[in-house]
Jmol script that loads the backbone (N, CA, C; Angstrom):
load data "model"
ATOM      1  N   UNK A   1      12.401 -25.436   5.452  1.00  0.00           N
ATOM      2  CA  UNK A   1      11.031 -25.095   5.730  1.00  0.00           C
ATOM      3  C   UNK A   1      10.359 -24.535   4.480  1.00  0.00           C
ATOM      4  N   UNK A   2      11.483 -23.907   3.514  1.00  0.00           N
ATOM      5  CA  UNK A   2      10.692 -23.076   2.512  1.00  0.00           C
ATOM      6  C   UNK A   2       9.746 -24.402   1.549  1.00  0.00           C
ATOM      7  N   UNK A   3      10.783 -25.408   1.604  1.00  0.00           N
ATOM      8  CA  UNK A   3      10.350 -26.574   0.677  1.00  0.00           C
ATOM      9  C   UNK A   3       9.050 -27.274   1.374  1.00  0.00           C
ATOM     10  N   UNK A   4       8.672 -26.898   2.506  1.00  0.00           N
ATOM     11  CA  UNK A   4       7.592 -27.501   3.156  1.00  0.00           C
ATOM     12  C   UNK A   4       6.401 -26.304   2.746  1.00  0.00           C
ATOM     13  N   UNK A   5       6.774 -25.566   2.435  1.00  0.00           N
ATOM     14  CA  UNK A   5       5.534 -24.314   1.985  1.00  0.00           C
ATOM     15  C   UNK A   5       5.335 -23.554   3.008  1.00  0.00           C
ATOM     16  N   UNK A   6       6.139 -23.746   3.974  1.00  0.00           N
ATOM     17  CA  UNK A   6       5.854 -23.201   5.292  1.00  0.00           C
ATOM     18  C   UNK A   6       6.431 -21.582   5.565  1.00  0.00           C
ATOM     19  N   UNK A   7       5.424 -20.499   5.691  1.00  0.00           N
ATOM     20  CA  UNK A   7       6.139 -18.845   5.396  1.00  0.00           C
ATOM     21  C   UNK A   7       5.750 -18.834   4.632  1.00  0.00           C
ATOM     22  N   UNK A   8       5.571 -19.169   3.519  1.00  0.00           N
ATOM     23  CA  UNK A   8       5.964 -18.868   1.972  1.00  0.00           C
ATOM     24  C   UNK A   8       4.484 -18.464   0.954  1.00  0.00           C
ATOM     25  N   UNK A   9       3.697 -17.918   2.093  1.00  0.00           N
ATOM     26  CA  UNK A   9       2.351 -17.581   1.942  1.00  0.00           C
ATOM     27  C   UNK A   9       2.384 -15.924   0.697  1.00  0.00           C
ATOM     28  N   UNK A  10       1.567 -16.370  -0.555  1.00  0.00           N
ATOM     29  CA  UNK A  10       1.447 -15.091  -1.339  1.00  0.00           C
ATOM     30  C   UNK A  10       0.713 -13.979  -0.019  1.00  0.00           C
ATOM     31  N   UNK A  11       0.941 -12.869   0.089  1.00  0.00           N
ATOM     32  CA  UNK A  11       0.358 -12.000   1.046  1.00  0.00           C
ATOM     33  C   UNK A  11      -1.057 -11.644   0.286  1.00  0.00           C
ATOM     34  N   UNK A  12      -1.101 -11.221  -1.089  1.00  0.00           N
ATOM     35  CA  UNK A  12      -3.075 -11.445  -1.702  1.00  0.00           C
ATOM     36  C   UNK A  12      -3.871 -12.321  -1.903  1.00  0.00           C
ATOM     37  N   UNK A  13      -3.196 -13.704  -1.456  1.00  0.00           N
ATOM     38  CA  UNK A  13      -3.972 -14.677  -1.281  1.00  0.00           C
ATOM     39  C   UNK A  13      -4.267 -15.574   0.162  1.00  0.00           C
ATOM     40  N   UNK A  14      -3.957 -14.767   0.884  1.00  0.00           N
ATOM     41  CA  UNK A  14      -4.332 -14.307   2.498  1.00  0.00           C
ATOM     42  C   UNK A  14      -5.761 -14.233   2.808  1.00  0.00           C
ATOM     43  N   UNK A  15      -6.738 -15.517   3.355  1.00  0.00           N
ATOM     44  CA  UNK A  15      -8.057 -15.456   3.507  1.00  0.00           C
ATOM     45  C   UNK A  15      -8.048 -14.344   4.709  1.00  0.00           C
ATOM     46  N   UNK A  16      -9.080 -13.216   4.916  1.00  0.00           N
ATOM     47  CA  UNK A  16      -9.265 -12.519   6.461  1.00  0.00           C
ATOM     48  C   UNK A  16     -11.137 -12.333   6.126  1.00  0.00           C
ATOM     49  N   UNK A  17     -11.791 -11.895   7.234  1.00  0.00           N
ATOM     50  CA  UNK A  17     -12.668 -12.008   6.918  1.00  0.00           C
ATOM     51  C   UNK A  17     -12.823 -10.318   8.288  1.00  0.00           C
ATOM     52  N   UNK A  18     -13.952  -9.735   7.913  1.00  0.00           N
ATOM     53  CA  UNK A  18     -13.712  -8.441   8.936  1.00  0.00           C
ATOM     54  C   UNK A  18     -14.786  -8.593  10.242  1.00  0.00           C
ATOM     55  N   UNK A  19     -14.509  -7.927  11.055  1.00  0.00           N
ATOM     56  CA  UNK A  19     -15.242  -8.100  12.295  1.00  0.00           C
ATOM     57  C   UNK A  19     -16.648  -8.175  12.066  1.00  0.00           C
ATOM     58  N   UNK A  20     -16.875  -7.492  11.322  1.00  0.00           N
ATOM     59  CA  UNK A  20     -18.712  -7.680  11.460  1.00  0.00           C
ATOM     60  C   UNK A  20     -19.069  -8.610  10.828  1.00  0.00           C
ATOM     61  N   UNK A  21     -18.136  -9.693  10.065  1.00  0.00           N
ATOM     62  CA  UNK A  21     -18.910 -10.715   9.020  1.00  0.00           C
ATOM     63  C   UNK A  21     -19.435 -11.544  10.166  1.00  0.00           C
ATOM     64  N   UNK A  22     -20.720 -12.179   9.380  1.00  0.00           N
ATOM     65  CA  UNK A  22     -21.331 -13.309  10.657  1.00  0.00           C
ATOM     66  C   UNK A  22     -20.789 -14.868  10.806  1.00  0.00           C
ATOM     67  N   UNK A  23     -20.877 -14.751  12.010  1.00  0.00           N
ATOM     68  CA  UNK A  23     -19.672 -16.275  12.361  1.00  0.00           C
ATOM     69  C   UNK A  23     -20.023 -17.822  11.678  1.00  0.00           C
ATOM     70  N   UNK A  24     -21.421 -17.415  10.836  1.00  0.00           N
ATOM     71  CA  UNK A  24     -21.577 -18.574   9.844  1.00  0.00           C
ATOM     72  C   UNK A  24     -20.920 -18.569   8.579  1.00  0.00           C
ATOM     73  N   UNK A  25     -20.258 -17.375   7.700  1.00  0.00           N
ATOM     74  CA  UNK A  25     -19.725 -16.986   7.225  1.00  0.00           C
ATOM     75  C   UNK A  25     -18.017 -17.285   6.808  1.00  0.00           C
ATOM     76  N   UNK A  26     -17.821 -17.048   8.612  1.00  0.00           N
ATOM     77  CA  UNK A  26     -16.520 -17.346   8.887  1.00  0.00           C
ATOM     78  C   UNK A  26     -15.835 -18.729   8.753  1.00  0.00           C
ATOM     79  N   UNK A  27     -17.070 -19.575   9.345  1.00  0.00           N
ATOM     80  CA  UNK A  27     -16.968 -20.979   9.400  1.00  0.00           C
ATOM     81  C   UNK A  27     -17.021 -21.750   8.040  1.00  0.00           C
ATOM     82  N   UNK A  28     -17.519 -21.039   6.848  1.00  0.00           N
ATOM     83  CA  UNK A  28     -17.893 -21.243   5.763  1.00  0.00           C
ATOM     84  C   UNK A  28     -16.409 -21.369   4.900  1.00  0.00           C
ATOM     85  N   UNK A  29     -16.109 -19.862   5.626  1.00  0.00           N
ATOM     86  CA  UNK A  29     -14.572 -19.703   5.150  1.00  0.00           C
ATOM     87  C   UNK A  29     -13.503 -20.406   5.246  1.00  0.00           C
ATOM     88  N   UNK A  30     -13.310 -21.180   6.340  1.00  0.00           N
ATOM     89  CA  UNK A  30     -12.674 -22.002   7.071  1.00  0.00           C
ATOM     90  C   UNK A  30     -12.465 -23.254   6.113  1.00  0.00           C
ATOM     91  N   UNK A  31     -13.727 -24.300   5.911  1.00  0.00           N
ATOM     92  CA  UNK A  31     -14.011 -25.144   5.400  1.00  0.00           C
ATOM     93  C   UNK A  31     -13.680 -25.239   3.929  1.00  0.00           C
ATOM     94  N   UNK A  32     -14.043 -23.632   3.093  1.00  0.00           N
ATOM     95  CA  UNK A  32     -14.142 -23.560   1.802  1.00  0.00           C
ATOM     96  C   UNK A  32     -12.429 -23.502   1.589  1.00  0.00           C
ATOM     97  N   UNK A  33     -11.767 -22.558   2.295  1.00  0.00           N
ATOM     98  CA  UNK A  33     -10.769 -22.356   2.178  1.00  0.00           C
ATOM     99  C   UNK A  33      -9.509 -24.284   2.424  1.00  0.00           C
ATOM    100  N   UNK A  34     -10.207 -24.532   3.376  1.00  0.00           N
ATOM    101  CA  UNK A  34      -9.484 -25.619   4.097  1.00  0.00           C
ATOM    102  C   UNK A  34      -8.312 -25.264   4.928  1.00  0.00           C
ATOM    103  N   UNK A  35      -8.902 -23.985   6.309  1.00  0.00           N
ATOM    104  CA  UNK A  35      -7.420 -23.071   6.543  1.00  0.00           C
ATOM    105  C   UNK A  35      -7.836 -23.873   8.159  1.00  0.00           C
ATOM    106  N   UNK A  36      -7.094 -23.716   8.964  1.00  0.00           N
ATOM    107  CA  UNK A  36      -7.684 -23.644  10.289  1.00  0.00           C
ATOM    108  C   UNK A  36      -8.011 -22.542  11.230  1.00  0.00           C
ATOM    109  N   UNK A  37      -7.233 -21.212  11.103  1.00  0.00           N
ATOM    110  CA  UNK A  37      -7.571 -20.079  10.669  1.00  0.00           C
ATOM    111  C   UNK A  37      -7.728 -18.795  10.374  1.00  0.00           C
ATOM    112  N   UNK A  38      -8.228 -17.914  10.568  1.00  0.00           N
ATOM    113  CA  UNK A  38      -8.546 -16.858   9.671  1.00  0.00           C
ATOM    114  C   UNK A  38      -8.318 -15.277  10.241  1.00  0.00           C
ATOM    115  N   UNK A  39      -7.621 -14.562   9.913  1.00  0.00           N
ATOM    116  CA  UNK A  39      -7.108 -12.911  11.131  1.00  0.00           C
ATOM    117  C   UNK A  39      -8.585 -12.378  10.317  1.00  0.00           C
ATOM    118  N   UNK A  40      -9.009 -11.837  11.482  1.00  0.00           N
ATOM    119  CA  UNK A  40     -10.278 -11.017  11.802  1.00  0.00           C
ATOM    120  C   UNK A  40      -9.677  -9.539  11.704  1.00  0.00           C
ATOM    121  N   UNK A  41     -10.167  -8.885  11.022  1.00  0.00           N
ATOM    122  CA  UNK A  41      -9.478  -7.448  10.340  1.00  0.00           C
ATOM    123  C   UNK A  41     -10.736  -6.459  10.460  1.00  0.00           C
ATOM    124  N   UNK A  42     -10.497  -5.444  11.305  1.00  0.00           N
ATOM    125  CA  UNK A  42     -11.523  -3.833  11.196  1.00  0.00           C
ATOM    126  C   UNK A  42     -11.608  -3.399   9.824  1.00  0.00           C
ATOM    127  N   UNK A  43     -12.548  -2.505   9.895  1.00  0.00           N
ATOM    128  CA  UNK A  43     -12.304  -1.750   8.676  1.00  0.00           C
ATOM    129  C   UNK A  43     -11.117  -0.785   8.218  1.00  0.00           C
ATOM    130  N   UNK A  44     -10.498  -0.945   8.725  1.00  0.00           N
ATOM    131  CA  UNK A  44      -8.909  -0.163   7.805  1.00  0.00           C
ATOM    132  C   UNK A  44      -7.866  -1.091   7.562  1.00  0.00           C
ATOM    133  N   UNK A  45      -8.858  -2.610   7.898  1.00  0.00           N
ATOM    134  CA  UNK A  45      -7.658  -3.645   7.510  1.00  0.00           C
ATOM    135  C   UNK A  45      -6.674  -3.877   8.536  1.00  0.00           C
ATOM    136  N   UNK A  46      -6.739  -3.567   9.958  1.00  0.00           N
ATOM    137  CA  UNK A  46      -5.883  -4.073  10.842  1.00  0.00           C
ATOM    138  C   UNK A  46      -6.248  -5.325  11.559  1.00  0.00           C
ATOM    139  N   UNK A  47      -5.162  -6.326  11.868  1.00  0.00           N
ATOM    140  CA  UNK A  47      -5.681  -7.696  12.639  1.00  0.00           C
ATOM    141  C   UNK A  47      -6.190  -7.297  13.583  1.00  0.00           C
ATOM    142  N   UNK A  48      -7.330  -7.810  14.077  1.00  0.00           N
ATOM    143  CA  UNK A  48      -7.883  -7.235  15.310  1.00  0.00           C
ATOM    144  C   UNK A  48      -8.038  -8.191  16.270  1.00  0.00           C
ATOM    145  N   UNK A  49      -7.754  -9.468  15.635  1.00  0.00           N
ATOM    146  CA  UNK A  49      -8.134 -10.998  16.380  1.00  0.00           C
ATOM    147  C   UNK A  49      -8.063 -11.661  15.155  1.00  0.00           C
ATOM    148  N   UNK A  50      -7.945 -13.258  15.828  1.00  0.00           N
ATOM    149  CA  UNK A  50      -8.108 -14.502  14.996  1.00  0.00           C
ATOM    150  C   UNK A  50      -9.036 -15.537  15.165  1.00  0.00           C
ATOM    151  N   UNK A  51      -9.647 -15.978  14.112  1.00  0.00           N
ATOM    152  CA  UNK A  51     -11.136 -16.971  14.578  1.00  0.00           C
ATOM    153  C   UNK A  51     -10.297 -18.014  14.195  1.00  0.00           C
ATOM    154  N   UNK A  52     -10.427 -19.384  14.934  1.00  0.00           N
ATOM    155  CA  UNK A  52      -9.806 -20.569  14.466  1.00  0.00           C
ATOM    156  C   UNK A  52     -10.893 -21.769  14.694  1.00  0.00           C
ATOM    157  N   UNK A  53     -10.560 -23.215  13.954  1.00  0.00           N
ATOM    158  CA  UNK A  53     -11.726 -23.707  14.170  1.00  0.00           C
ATOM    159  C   UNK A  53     -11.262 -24.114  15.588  1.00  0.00           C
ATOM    160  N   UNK A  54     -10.571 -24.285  16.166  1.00  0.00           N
ATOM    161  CA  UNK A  54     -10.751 -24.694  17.885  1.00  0.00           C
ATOM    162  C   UNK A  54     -11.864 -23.759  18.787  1.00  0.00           C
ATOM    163  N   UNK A  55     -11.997 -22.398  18.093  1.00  0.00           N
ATOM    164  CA  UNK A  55     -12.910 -21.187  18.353  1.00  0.00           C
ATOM    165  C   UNK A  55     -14.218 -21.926  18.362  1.00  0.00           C
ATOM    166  N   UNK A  56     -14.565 -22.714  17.438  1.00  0.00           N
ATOM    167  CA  UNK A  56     -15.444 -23.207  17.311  1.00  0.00           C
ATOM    168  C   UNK A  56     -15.814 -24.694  17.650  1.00  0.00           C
ATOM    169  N   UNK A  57     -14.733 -25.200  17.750  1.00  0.00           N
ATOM    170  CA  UNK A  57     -14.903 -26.634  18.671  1.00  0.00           C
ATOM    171  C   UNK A  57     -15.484 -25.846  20.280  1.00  0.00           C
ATOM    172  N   UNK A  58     -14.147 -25.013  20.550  1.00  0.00           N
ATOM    173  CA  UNK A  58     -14.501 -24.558  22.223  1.00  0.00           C
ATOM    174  C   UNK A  58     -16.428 -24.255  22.362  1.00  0.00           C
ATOM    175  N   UNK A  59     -16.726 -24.116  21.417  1.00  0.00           N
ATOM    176  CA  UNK A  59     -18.420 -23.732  21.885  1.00  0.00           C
ATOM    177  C   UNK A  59     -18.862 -24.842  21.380  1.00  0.00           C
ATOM    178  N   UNK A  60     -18.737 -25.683  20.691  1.00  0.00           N
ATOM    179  CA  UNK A  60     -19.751 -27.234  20.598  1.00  0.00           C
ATOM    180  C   UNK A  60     -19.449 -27.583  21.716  1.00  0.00           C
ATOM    181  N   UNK A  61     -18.161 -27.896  21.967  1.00  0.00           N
ATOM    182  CA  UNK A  61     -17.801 -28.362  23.597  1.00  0.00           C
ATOM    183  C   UNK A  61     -18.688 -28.026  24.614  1.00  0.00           C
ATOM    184  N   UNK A  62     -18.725 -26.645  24.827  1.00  0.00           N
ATOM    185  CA  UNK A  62     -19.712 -26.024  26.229  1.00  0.00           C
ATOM    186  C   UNK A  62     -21.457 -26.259  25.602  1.00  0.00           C
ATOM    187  N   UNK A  63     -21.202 -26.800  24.137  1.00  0.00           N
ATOM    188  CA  UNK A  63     -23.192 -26.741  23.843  1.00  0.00           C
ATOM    189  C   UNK A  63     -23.405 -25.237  23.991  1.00  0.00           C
ATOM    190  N   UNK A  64     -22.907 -24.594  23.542  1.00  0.00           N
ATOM    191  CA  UNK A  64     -23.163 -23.198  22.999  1.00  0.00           C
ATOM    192  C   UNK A  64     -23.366 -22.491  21.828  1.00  0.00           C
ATOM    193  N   UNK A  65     -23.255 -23.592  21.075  1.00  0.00           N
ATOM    194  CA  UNK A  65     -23.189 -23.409  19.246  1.00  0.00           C
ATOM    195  C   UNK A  65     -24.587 -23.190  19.054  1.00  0.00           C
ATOM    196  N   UNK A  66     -25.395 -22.130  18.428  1.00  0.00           N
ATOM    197  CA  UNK A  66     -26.122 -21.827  18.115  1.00  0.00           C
ATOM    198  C   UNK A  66     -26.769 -20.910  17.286  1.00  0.00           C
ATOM    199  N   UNK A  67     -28.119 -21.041  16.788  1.00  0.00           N
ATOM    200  CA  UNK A  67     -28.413 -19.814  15.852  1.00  0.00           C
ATOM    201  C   UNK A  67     -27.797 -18.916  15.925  1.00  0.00           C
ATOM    202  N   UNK A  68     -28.122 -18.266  17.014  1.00  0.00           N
ATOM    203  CA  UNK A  68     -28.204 -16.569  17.532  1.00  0.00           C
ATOM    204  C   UNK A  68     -26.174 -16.542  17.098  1.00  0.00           C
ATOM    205  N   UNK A  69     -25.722 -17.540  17.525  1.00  0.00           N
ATOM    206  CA  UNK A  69     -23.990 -17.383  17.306  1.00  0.00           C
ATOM    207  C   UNK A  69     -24.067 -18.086  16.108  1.00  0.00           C
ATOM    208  N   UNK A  70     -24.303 -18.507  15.368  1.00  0.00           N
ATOM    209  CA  UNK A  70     -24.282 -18.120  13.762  1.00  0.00           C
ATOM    210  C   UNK A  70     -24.651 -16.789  13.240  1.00  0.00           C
ATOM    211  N   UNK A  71     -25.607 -16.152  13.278  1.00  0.00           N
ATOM    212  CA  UNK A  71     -25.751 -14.918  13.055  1.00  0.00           C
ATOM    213  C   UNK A  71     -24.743 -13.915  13.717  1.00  0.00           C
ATOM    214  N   UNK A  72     -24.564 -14.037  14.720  1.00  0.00           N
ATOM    215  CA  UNK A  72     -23.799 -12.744  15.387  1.00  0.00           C
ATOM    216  C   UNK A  72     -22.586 -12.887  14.897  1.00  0.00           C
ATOM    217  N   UNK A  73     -21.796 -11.538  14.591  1.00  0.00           N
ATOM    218  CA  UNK A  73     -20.537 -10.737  13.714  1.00  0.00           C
ATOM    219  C   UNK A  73     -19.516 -12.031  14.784  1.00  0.00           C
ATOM    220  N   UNK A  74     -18.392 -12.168  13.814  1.00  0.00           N
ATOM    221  CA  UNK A  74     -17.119 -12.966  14.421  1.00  0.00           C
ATOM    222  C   UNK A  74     -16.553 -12.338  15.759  1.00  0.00           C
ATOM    223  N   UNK A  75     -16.923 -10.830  15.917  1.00  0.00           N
ATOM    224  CA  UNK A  75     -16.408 -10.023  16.797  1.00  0.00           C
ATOM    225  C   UNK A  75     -17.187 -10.416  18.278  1.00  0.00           C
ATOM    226  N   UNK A  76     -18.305 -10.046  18.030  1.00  0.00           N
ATOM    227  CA  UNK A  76     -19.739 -10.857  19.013  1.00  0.00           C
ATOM    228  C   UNK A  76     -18.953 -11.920  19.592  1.00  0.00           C
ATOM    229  N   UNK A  77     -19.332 -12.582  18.799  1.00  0.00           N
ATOM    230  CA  UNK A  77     -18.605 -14.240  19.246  1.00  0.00           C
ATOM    231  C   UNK A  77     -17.823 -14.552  20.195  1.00  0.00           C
ATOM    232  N   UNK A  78     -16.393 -13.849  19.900  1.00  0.00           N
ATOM    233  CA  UNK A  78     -14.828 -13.890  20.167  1.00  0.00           C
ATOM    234  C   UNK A  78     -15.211 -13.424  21.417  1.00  0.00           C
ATOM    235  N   UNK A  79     -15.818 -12.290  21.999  1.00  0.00           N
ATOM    236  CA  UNK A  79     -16.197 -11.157  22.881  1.00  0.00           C
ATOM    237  C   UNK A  79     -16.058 -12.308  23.697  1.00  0.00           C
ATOM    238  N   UNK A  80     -17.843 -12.699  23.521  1.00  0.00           N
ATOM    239  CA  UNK A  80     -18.426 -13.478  24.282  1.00  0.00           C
ATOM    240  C   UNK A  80     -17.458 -14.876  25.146  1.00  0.00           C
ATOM    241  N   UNK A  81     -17.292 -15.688  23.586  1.00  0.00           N
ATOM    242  CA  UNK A  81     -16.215 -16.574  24.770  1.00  0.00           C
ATOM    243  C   UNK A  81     -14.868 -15.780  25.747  1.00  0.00           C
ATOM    244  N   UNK A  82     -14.604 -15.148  25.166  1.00  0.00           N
ATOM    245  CA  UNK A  82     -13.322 -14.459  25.969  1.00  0.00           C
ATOM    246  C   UNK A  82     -14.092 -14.427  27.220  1.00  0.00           C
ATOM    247  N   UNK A  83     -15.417 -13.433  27.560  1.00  0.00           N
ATOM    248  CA  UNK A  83     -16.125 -13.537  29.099  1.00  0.00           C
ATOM    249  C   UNK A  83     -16.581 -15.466  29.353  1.00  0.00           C
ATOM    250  N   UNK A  84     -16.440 -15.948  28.686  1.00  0.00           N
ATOM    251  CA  UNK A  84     -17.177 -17.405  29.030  1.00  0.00           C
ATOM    252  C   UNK A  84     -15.418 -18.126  29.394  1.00  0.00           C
ATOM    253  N   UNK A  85     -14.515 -17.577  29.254  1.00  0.00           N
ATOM    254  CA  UNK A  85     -13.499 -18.060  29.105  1.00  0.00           C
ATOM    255  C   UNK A  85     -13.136 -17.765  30.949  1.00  0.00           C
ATOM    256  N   UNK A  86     -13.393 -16.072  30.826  1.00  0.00           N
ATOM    257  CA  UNK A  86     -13.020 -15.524  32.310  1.00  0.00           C
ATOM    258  C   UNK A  86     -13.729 -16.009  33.591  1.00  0.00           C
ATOM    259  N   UNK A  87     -14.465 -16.542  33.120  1.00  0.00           N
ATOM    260  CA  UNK A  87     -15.901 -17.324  34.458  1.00  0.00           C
ATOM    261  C   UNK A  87     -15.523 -18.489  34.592  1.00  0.00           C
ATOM    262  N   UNK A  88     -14.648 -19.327  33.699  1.00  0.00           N
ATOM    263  CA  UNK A  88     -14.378 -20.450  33.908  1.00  0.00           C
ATOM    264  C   UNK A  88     -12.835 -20.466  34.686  1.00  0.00           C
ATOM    265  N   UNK A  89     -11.902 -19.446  34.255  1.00  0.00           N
ATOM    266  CA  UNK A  89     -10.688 -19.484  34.578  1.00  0.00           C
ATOM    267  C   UNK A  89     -10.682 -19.147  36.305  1.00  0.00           C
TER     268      UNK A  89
END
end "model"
wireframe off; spacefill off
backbone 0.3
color backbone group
């Protein structure tokens, strides 16, 4: 596995992006980086969640992709589908 690159991640070259960045941002990150994706980190640097692009397929899917969720923090976002998640389940 090591020969597949797989684990074998430098730990400072670890993309995270923090809860309040805005989820256009994130998506930016995603793409620029070419990751699928990204631990969502508070301010003292703890994982707090993970944005992935399926995060973001799941809302083109429902036609929920929008301004207002481009602007709003990755945290917003995550919130939100998690309740859009519970109404459906």
């Amino acid at each position: 596995m090591r020969s597949a690159g797989v684990g074998c991640h430098d730990p400072s070259k670890i993309v995270t992006v923090r809860n309040t960045t805005p989820l256009i941002e994130v998506l930016q990150a995603l793409v620029r980086e070419n990751i699928s994706s990204v631990p969502v980190v508070d301010a003292g640097g703890r994982v707090v969640d993970v944005y992935s692009r399926q995060d973001a397929m799941y809302l083109t899917r429902i036609k929920k992709l929008s301004t207002a969720h481009l602007k709003a923090t990755v945290e917003e976002v995550l919130h939100a589908q998690c309740l859009m998640l519970d109404r459906e389940g």
